[in-house]
Backbone as JSON Lines, residues from 0, in Angstrom:
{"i":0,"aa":"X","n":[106.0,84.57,84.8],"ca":[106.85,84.57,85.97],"c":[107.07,83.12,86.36]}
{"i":1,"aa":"X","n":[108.75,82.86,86.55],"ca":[108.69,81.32,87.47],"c":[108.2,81.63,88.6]}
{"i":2,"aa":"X","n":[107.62,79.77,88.62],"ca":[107.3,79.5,90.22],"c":[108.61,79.84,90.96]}
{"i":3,"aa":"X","n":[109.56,79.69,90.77],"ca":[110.14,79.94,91.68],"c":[110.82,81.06,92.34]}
{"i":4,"aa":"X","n":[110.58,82.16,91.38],"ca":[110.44,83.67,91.31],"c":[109.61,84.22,92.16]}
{"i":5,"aa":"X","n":[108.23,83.24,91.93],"ca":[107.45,83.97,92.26],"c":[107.46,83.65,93.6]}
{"i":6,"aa":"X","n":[107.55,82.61,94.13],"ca":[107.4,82.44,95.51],"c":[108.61,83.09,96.0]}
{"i":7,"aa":"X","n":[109.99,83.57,95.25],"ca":[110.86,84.69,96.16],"c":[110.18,85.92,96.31]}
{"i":8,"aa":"X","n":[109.59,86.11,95.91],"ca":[108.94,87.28,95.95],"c":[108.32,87.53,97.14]}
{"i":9,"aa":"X","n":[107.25,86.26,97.06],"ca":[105.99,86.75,97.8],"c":[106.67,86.09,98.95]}
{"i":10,"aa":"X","n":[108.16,85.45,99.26],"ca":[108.82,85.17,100.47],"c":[109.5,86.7,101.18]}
{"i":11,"aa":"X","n":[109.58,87.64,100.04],"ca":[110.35,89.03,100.38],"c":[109.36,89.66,100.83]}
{"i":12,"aa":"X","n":[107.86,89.76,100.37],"ca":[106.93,90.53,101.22],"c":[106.5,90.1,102.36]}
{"i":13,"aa":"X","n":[105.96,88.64,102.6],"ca":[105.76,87.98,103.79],"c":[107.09,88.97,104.75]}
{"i":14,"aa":"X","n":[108.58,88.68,104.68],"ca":[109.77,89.42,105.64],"c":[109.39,90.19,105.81]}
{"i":15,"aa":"X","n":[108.95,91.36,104.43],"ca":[108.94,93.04,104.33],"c":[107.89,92.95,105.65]}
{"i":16,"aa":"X","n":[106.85,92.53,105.6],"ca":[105.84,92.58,106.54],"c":[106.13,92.05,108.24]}
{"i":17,"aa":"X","n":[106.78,91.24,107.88],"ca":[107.28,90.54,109.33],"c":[107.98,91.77,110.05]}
{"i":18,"aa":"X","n":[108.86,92.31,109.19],"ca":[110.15,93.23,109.66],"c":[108.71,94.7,110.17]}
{"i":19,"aa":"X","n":[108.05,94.88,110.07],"ca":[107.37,96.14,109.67],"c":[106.35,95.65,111.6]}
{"i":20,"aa":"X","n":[106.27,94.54,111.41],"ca":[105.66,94.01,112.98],"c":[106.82,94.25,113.85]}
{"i":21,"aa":"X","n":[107.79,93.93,113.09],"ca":[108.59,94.04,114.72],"c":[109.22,95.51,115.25]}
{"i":22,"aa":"X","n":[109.14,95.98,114.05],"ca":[109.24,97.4,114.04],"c":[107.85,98.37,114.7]}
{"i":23,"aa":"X","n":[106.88,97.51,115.12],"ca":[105.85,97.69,115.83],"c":[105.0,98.84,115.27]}
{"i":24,"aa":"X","n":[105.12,98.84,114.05],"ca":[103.9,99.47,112.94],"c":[102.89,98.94,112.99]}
{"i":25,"aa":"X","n":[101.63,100.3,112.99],"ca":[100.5,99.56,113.45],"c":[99.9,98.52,112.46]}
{"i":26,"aa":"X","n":[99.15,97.85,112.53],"ca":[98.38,97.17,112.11],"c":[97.54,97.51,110.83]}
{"i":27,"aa":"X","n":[97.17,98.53,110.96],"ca":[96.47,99.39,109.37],"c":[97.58,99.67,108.31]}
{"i":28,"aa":"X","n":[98.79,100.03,109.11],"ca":[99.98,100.95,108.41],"c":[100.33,99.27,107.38]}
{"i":29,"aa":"X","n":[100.39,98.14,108.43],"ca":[100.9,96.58,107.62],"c":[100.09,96.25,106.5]}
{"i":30,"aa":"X","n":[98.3,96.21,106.69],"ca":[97.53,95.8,106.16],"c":[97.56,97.11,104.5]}
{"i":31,"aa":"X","n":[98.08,98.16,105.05],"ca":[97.74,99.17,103.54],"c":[98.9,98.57,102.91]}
{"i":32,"aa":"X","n":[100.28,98.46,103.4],"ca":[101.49,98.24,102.76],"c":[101.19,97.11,101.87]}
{"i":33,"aa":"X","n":[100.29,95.93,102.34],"ca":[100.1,94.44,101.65],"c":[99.46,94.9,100.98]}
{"i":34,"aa":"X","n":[98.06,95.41,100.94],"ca":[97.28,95.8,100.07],"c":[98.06,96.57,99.0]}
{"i":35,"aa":"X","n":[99.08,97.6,99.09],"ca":[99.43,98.4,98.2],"c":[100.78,97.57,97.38]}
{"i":36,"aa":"X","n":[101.39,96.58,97.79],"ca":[102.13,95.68,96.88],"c":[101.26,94.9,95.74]}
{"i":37,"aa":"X","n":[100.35,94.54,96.57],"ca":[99.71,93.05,96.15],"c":[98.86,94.17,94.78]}
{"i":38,"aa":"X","n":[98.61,95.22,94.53],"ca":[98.48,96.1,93.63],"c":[99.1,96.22,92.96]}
{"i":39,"aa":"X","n":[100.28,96.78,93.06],"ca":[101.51,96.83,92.44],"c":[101.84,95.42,91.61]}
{"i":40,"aa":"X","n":[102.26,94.07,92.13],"ca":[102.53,92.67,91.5],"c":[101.28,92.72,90.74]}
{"i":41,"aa":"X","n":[100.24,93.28,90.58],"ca":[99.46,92.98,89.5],"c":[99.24,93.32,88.54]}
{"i":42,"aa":"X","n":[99.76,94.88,88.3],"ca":[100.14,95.99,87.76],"c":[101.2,95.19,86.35]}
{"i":43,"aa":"X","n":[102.64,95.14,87.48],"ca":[103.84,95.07,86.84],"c":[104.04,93.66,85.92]}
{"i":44,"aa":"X","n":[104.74,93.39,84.93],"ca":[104.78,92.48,83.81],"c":[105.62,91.41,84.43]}
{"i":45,"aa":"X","n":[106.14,91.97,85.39],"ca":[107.23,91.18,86.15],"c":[107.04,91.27,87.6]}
{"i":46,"aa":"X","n":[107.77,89.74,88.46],"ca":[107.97,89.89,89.63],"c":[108.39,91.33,90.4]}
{"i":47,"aa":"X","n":[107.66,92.19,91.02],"ca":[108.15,92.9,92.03],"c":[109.68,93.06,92.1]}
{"i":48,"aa":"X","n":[110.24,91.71,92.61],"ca":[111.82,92.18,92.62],"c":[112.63,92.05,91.5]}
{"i":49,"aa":"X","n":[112.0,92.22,90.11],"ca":[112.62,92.29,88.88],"c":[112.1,93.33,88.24]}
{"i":50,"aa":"X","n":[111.37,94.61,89.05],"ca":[110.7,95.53,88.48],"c":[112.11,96.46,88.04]}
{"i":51,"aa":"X","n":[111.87,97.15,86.8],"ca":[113.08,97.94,86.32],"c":[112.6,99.39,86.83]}
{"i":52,"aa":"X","n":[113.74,100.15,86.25],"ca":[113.23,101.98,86.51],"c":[112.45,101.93,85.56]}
{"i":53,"aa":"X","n":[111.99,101.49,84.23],"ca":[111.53,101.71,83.27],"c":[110.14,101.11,83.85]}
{"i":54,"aa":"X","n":[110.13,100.19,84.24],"ca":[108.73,99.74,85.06],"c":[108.37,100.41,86.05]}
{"i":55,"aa":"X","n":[109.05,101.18,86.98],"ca":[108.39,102.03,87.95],"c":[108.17,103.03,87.33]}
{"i":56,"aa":"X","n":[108.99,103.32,86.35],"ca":[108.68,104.65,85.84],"c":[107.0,104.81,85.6]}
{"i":57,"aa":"X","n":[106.79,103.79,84.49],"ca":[105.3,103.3,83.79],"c":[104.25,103.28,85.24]}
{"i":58,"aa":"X","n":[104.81,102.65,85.77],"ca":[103.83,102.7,87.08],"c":[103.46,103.8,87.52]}
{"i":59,"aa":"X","n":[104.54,104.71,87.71],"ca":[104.36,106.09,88.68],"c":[103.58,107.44,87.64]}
{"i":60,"aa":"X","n":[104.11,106.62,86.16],"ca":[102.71,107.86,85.44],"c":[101.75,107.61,85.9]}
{"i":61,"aa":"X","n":[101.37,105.82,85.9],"ca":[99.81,105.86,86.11],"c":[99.19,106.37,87.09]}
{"i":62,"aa":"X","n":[99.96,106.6,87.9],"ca":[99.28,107.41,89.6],"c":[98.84,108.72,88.91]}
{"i":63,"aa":"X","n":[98.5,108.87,88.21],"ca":[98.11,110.58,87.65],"c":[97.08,110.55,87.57]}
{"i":64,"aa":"X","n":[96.08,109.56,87.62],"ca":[94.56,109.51,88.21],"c":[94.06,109.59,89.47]}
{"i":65,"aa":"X","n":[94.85,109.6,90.45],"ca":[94.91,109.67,91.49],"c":[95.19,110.91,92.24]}
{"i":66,"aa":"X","n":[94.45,111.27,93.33],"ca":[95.16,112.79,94.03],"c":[96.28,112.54,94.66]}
{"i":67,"aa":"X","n":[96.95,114.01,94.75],"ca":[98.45,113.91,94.76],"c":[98.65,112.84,96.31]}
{"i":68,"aa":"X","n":[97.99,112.87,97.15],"ca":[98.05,112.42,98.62],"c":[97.97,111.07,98.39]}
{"i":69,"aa":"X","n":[96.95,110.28,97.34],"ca":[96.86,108.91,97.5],"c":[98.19,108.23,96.62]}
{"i":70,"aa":"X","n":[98.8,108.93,95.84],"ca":[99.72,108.57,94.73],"c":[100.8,108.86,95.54]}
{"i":71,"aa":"X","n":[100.84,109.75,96.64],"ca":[102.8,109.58,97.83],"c":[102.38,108.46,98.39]}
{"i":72,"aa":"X","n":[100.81,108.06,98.78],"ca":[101.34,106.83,99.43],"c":[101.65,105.84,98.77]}
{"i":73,"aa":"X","n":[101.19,105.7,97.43],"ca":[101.66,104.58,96.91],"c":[102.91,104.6,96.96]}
{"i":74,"aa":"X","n":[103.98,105.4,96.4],"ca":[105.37,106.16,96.23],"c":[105.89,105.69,97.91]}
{"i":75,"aa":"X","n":[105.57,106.39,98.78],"ca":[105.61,105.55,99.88],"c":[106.16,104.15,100.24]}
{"i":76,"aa":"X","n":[104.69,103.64,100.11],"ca":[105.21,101.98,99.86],"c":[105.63,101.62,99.18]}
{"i":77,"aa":"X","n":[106.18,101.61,97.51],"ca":[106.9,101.14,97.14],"c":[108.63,101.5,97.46]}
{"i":78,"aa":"X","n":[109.06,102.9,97.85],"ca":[110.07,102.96,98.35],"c":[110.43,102.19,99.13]}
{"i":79,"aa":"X","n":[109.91,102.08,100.56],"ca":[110.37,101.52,101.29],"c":[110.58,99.47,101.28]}
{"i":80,"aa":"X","n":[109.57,99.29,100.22],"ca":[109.74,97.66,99.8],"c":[111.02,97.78,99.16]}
């Protein structure tokens, strides 16, 4: 990944998160969303905002270790990023 990719990125989640405060989401709801990206960017082969369908796709099998409840939230947060 470029540096300079990468810091758009992690400039789009810093917003995603900003926007999610002013939208006056609590505080746990912000802290799972970061936690559940910052998962995700580690996951994916690529920057977050260069993830393909073919990359979410791969992603969203892997939630199949997971119970169905913890795998919507992931689905969850990545929708709404």
């Amino acid at each position: 990944m470029s540096t300079g990719r990468a810091q758009e990125t992690q400039t789009a989640i810093v917003r995603h998160l900003d926007h999610m405060r002013f939208q006056r989401r609590s505080p746990g709801t912000i802290v799972a969303r970061r936690r559940a990206l910052a998962r995700m960017a580690a996951i994916f082969p690529v920057p977050l905002l260069d993830a393909t369908a073919a990359d979410l796709l791969a992603w969203h099998a892997g939630l199949s270790r997971l119970t169905p409840g913890a795998a919507a939230n992931y689905v969850r947060h990545a929708a709404v990023f």
